[in-house]
N, CA, C and O of each residue as an XYZ file, in Angstrom:
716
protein
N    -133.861   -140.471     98.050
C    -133.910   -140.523     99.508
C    -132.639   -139.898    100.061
O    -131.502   -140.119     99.642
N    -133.091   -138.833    101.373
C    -131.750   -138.278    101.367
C    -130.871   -139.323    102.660
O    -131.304   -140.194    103.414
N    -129.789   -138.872    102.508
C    -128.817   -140.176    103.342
C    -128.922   -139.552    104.581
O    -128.009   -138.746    104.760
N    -129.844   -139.655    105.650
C    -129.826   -139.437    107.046
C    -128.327   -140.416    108.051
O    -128.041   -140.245    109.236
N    -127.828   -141.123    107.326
C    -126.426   -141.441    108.243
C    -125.101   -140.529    108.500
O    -124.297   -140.457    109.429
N    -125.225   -139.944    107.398
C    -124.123   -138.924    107.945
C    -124.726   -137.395    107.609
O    -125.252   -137.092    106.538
N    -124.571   -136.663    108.539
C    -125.116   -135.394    108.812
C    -124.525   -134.046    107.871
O    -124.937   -132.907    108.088
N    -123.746   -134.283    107.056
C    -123.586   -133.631    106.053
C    -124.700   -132.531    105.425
O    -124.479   -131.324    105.325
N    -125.964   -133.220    105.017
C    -126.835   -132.969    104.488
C    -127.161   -131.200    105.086
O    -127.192   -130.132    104.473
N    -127.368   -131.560    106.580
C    -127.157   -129.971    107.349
C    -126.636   -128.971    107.026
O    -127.229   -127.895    106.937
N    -125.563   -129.132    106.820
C    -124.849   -127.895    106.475
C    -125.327   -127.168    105.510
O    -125.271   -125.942    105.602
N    -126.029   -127.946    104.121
C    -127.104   -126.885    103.258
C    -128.486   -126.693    103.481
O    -129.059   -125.817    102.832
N    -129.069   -127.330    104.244
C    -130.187   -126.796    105.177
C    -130.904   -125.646    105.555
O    -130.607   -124.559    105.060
N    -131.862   -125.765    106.418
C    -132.669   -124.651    106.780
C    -131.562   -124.062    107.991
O    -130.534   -124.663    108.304
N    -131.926   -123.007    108.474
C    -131.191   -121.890    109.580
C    -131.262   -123.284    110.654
O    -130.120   -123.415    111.094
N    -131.984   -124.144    111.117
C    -131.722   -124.540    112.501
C    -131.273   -126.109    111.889
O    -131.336   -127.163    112.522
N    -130.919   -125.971    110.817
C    -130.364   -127.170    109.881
C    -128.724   -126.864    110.495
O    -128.107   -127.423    111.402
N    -128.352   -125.771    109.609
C    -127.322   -125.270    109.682
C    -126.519   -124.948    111.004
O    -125.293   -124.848    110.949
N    -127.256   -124.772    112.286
C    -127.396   -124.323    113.580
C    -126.587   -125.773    113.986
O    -125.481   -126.044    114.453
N    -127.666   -126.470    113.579
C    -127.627   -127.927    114.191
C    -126.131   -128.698    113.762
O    -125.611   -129.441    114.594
N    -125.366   -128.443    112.198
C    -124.377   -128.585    111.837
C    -123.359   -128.204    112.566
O    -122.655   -129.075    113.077
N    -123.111   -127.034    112.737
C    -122.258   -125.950    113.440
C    -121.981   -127.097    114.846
O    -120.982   -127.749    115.149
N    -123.503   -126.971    115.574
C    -123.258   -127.556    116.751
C    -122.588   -128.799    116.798
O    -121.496   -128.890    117.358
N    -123.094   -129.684    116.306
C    -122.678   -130.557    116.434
C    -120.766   -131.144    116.392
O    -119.951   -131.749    117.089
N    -120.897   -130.351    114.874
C    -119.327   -130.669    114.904
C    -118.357   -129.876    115.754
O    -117.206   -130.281    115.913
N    -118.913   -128.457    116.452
C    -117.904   -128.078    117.191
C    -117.995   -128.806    118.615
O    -117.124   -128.597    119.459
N    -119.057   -129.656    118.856
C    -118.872   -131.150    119.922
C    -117.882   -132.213    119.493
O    -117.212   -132.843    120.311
N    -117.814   -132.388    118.207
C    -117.357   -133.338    117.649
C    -117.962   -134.710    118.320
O    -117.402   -135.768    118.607
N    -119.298   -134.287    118.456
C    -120.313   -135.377    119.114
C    -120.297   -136.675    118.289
O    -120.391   -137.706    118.954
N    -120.156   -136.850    116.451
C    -120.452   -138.120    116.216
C    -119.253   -138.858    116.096
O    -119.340   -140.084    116.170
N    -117.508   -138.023    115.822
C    -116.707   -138.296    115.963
C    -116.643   -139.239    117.768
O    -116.261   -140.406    117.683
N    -116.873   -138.907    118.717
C    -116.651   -138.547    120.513
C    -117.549   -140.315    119.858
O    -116.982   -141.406    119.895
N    -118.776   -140.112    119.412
C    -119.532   -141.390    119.244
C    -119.719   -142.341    118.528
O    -120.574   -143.205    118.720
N    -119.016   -142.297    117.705
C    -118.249   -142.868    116.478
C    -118.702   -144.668    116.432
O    -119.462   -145.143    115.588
N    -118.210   -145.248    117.247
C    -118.148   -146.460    117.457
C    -119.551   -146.887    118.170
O    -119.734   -148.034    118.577
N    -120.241   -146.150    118.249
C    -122.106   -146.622    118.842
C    -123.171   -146.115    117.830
O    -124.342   -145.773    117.995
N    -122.230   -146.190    116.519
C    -123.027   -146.237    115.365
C    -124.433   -144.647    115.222
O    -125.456   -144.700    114.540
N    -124.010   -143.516    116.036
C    -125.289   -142.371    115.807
C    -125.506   -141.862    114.932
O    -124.673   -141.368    114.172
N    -127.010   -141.848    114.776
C    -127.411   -140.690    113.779
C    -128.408   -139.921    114.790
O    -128.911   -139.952    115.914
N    -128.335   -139.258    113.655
C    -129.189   -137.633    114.085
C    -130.761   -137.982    113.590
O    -131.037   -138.191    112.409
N    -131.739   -138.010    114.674
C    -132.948   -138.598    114.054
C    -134.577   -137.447    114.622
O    -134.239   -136.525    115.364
N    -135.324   -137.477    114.468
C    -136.067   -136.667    115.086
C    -136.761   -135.380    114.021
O    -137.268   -135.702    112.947
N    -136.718   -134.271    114.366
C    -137.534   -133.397    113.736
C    -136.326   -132.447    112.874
O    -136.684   -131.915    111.823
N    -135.270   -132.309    113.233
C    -134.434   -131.494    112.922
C    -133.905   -131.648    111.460
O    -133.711   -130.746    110.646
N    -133.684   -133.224    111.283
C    -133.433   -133.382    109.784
C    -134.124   -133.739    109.087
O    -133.613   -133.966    107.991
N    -135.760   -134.046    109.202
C    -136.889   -133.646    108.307
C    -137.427   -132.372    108.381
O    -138.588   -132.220    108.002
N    -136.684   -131.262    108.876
C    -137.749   -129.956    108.865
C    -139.204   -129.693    109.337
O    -140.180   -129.204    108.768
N    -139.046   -130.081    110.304
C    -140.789   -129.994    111.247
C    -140.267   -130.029    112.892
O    -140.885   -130.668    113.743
N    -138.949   -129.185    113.210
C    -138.723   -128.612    114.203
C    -139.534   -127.349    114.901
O    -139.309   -126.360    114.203
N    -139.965   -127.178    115.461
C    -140.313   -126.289    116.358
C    -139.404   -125.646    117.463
O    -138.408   -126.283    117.806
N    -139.689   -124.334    118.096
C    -138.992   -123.647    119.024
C    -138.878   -124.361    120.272
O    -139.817   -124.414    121.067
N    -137.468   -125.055    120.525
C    -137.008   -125.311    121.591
C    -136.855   -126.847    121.252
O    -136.031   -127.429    121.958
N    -137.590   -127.712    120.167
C    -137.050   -128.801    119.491
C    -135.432   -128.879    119.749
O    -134.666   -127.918    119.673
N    -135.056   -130.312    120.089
C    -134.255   -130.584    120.919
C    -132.965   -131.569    119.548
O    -133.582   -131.926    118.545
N    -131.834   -131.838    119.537
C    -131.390   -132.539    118.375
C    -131.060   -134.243    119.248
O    -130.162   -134.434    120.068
N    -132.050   -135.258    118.771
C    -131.826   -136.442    118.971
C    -131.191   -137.218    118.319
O    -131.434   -137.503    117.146
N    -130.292   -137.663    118.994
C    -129.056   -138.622    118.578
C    -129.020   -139.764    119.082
O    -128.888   -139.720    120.305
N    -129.099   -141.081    118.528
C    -129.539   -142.329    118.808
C    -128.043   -143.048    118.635
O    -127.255   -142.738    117.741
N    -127.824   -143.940    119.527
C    -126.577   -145.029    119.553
C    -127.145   -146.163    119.760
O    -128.365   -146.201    119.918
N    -126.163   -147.619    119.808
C    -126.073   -148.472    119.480
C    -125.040   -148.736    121.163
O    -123.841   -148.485    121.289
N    -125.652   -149.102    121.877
C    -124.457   -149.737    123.027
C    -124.815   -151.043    123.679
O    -125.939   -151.442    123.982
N    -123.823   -151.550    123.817
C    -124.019   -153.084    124.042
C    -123.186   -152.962    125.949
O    -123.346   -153.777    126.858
N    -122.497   -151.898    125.973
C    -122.085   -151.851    127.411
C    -122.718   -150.624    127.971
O    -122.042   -149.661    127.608
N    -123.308   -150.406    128.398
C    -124.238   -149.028    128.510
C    -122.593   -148.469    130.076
O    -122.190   -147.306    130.063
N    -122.194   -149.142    130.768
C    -121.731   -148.268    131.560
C    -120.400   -148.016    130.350
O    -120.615   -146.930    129.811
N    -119.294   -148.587    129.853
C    -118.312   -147.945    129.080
C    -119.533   -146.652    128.328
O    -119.466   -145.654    129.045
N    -120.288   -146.485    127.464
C    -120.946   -145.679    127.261
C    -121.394   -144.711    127.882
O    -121.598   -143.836    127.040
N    -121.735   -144.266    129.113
C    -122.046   -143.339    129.905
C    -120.652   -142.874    130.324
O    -120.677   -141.704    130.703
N    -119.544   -143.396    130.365
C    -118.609   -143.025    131.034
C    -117.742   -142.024    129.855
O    -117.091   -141.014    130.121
N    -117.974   -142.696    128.374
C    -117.095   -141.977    127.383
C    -117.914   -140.267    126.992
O    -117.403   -139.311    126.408
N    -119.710   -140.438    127.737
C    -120.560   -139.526    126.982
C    -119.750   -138.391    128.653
O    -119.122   -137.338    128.549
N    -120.104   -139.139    129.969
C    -119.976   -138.287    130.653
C    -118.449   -137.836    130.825
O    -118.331   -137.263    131.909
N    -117.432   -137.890    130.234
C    -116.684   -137.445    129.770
C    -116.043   -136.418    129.044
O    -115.151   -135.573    129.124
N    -117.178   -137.026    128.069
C    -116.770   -135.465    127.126
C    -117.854   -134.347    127.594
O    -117.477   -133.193    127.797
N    -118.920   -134.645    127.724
C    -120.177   -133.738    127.871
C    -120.820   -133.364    128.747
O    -121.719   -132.530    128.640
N    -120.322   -134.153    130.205
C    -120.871   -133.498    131.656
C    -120.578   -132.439    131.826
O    -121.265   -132.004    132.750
N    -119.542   -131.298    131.247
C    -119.556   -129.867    131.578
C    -120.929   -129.316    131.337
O    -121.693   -129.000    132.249
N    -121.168   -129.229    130.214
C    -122.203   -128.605    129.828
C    -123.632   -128.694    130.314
O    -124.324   -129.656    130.647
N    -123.842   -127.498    130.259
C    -125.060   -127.122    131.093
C    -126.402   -128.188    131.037
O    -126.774   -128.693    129.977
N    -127.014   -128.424    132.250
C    -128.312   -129.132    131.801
C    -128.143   -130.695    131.814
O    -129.090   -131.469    131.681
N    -126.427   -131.193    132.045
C    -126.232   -132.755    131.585
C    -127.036   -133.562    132.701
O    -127.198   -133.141    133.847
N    -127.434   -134.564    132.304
C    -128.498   -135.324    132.929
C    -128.152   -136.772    132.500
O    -127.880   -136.955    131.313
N    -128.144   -137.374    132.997
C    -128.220   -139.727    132.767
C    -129.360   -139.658    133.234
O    -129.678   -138.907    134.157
N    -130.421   -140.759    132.408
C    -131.404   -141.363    132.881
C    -131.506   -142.905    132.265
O    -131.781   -143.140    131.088
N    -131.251   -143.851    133.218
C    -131.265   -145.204    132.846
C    -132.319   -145.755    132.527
O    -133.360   -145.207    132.889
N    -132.387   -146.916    131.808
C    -134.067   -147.746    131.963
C    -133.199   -149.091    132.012
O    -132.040   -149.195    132.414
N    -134.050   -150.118    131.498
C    -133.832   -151.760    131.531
C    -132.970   -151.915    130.247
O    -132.133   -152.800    130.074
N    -133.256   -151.041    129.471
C    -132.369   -151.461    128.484
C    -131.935   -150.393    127.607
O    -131.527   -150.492    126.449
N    -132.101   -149.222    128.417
C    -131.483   -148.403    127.215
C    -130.905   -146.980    128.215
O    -131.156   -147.269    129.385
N    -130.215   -145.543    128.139
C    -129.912   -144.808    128.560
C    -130.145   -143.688    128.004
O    -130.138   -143.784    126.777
N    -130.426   -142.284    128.537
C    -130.574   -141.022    127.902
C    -129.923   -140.056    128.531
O    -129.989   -139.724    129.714
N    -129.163   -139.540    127.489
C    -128.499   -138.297    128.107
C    -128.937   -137.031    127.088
O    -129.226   -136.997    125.891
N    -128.854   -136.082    128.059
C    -129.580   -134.605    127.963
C    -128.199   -133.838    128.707
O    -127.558   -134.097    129.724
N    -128.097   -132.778    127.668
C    -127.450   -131.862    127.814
C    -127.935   -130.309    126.738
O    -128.706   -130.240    125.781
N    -127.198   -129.367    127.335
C    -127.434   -128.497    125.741
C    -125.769   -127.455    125.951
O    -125.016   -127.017    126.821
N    -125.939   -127.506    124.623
C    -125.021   -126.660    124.291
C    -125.404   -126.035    122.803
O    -125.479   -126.777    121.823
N    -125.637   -124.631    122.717
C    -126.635   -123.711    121.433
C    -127.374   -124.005    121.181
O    -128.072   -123.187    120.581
N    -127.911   -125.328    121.363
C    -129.219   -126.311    121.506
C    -129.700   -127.382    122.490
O    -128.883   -127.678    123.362
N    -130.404   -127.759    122.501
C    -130.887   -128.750    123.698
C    -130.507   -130.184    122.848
O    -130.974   -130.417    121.733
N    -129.741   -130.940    123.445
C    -129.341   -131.891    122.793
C    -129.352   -133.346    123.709
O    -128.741   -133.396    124.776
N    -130.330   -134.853    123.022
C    -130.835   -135.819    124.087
C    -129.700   -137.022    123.093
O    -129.633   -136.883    121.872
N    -129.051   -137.918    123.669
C    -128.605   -138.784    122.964
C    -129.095   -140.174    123.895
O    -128.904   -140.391    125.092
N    -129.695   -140.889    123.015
C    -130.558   -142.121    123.375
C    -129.549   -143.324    123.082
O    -128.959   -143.356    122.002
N    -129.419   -143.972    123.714
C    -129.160   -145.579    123.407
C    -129.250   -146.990    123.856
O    -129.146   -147.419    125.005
N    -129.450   -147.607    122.807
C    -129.709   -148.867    123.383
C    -129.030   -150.446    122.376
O    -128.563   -150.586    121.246
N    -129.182   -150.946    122.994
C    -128.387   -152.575    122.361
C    -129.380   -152.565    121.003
O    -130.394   -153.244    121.158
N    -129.296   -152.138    120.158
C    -129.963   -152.591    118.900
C    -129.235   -151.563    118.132
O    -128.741   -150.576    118.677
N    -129.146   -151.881    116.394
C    -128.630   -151.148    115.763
C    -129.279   -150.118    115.288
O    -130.402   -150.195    114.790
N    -128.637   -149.111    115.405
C    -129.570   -147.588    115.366
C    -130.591   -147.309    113.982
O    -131.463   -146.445    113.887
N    -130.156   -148.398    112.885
C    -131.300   -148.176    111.770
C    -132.061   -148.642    112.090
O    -133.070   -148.060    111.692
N    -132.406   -149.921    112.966
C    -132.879   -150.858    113.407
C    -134.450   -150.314    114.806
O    -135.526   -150.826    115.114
N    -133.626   -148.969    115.270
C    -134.701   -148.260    116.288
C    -135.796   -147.852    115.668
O    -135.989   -147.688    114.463
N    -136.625   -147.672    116.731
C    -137.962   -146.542    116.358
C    -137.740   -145.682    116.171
O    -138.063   -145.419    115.013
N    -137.061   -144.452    116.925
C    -136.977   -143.526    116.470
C    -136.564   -143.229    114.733
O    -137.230   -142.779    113.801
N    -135.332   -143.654    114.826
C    -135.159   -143.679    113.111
C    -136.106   -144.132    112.103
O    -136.120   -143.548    111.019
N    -136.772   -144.944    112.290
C    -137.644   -146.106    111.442
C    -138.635   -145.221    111.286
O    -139.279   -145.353    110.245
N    -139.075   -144.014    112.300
C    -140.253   -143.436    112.620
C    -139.826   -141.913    111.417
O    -140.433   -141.277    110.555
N    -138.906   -141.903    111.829
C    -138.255   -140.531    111.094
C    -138.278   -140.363    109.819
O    -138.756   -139.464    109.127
N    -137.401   -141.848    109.428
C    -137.933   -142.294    107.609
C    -139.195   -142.542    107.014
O    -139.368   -142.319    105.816
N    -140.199   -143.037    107.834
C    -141.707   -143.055    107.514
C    -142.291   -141.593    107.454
O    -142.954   -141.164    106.509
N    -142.020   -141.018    108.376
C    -142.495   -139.515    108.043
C    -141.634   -138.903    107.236
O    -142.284   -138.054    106.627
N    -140.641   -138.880    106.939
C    -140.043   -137.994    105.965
C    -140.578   -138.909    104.681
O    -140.265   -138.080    103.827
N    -140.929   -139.577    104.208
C    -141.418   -140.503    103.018
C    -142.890   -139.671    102.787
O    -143.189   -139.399    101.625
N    -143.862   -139.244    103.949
C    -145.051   -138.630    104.101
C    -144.691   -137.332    103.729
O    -145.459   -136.705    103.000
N    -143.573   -136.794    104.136
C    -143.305   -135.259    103.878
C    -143.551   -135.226    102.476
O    -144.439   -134.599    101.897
N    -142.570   -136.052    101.932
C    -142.170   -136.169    100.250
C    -143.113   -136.193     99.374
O    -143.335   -135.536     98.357
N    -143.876   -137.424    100.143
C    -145.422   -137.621     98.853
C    -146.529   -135.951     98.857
O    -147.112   -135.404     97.921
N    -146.420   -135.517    100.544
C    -147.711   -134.698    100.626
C    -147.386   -133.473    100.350
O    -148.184   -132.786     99.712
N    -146.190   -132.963    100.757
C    -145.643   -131.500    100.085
C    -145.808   -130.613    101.195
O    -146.209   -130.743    102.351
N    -145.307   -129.521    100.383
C    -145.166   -128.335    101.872
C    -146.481   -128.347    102.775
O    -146.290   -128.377    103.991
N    -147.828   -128.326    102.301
C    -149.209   -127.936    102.844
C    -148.670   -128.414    104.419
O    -148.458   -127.789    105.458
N    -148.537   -130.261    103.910
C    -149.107   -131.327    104.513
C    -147.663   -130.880    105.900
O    -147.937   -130.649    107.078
N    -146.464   -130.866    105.415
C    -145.486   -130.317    106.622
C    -145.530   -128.905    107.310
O    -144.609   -128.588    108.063
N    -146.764   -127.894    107.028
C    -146.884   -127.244    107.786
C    -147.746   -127.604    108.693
O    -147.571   -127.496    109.907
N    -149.078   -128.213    107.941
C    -150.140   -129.131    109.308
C    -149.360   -129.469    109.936
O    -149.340   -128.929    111.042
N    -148.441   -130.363    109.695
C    -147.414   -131.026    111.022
C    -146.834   -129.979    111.727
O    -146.722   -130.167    112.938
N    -146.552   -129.232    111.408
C    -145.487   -127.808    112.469
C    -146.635   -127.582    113.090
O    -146.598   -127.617    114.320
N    -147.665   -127.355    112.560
C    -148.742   -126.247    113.191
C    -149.414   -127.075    114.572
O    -149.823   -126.577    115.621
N    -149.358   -128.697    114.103
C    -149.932   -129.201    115.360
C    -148.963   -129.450    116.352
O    -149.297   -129.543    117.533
N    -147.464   -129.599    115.880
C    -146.497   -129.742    116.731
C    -146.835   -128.608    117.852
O    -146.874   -128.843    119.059
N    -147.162   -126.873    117.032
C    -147.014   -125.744    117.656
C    -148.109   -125.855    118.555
O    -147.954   -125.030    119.455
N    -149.381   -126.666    118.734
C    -150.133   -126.752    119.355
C    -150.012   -127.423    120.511
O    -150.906   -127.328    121.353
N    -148.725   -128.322    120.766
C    -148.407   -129.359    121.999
C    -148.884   -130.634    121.282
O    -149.040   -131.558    122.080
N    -149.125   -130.907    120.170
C    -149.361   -132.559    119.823
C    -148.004   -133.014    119.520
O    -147.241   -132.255    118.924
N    -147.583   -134.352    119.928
C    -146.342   -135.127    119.508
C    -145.839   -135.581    118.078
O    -146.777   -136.274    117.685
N    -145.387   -135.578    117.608
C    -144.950   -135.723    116.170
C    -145.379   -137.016    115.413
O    -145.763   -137.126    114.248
N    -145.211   -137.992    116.400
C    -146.441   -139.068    115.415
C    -147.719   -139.519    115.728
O    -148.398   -140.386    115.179
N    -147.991   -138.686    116.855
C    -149.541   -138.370    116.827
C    -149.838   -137.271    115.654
O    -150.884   -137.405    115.020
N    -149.178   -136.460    115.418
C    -149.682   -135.407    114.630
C    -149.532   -136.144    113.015
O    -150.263   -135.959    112.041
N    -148.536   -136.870    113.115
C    -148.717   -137.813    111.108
C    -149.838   -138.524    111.942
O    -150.904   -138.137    111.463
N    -150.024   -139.206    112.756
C    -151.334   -140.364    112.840
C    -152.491   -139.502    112.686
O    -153.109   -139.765    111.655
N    -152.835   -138.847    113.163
C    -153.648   -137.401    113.282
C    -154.285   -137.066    111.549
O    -155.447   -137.097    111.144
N    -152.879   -136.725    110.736
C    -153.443   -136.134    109.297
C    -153.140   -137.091    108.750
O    -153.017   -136.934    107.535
N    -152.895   -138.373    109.232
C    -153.051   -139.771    107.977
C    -153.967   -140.327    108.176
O    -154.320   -141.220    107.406
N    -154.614   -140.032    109.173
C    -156.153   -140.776    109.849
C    -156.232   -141.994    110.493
O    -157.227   -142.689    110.700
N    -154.549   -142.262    110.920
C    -154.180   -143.443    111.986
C    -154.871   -143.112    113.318
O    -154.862   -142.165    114.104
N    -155.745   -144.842    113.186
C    -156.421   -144.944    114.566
C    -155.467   -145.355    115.525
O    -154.427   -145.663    114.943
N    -155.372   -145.506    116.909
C    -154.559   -146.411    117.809
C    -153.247   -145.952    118.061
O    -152.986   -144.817    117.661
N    -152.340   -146.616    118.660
C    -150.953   -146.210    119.081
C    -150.344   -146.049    118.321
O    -149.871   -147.039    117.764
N    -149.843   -144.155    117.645
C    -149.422   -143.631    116.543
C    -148.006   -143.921    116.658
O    -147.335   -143.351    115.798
N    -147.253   -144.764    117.606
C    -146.156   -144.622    118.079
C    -145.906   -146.201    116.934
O    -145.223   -146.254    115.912
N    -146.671   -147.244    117.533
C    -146.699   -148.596    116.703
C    -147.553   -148.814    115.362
O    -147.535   -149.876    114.740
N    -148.200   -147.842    115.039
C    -149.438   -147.647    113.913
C    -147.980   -147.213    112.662
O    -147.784   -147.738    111.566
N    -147.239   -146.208    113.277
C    -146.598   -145.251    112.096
C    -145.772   -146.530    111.821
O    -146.284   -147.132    110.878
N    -144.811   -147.088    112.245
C    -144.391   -148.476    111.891
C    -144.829   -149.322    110.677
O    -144.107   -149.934    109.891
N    -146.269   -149.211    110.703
C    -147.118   -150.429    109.695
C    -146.881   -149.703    108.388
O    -146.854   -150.451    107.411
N    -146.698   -148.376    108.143
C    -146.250   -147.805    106.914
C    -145.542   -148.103    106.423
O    -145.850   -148.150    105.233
N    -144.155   -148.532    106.688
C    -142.887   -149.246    106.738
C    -142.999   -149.913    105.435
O    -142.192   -149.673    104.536
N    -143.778   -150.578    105.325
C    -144.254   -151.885    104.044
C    -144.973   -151.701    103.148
O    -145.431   -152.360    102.215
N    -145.051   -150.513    103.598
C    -146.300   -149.851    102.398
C    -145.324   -149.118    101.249
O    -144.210   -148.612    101.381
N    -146.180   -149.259    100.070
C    -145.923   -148.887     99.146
C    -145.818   -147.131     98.766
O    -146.177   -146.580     99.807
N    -145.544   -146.258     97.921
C    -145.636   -145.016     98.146
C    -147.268   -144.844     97.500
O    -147.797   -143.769     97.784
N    -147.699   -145.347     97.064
C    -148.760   -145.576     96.317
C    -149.792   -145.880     97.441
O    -150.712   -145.100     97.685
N    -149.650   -146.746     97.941
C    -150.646   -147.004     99.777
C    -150.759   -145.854    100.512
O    -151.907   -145.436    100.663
N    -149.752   -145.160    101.067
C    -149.560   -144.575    101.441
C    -150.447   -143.032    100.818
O    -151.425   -142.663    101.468
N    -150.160   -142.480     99.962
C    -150.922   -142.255     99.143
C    -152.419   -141.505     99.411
O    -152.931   -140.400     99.585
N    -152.729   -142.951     99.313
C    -154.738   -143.113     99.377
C    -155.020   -143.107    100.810
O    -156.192   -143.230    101.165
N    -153.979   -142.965    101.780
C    -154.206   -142.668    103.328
C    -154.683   -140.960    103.675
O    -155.034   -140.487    104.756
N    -154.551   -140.310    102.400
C    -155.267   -138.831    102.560
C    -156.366   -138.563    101.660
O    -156.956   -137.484    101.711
């Protein structure tokens, strides 16, 4: 299993692997975020990015305004920066060589969906092989969402958002006999 906590892995990567490396550290985005626990989660470090795929970065904040204040700090120059609050969590959007969203909320970032969602499909990548991760690009390339498109070619009925979750517990062997 590869170690999705520290972003290392990128740097020997595909071209928007490598892209994504570059970028990041000349932000010195996880350093800047260090202490809200981010990783890099989404399509970029399982390889089923598409054109204009964005690099999502998930935190851990328990004070959401000290947090907006340290992000809009370093990163309100840059083009595109955006805050969008909810009840319990915050998103910021910016880009710089890439379109870049950093999500957070009071829970620990292994602990999110997004991540949880990321490791279940990259576990699907692994078992099904290249075929099965180009179906996924190809429906991405079509406008389907990324875990509609695993719910889609795993033959998950219902909310692919809470369905991909139930994999979680499954065996690689379960998993498996889902194609």
């Amino acid at each position: 299993m590869k170690n999705f906590l520290k972003i290392d892995y990128l740097a020997k990567g595909n071209v928007t692997q490598k892209k994504a490396f570059d970028t990041l550290n000349e932000l010195k985005i996880f350093e800047i975020l260090e202490q809200f626990q981010p990783i890099l989660v989404g399509t970029v470090p399982i390889c089923i990015d598409i054109k204009g795929s964005d690099l999502d970065i998930i935190c851990r904040a328990d004070d959401f305004v000290r947090f907006e204040e340290i992000v809009r700090e370093s990163f309100s120059h840059y083009q595109g920066f955006s805050v969008t609050k909810g009840d319990a969590h915050v998103v910021i959007n910016f880009s710089h060589k890439m379109p870049i969203e950093i999500f957070a909320q009071n829970l620990p970032t292994i602990c999110q969906n997004a991540y949880r969602h990321m490791i279940i499909e990259y576990r699907c990548l692994q078992l099904f092989g290249e075929g099965f991760r180009q179906q996924v690009v190809g429906l991405k390339q079509s406008g389907i969402k990324t875990e509609s498109a695993f719910a889609q070619l795993l033959g998950i009925k219902g909310d692919p958002y809470a369905e991909l979750l139930d994999l979680e517990n499954l065996t690689i062997e379960e998993i498996a006999r889902m194609r």
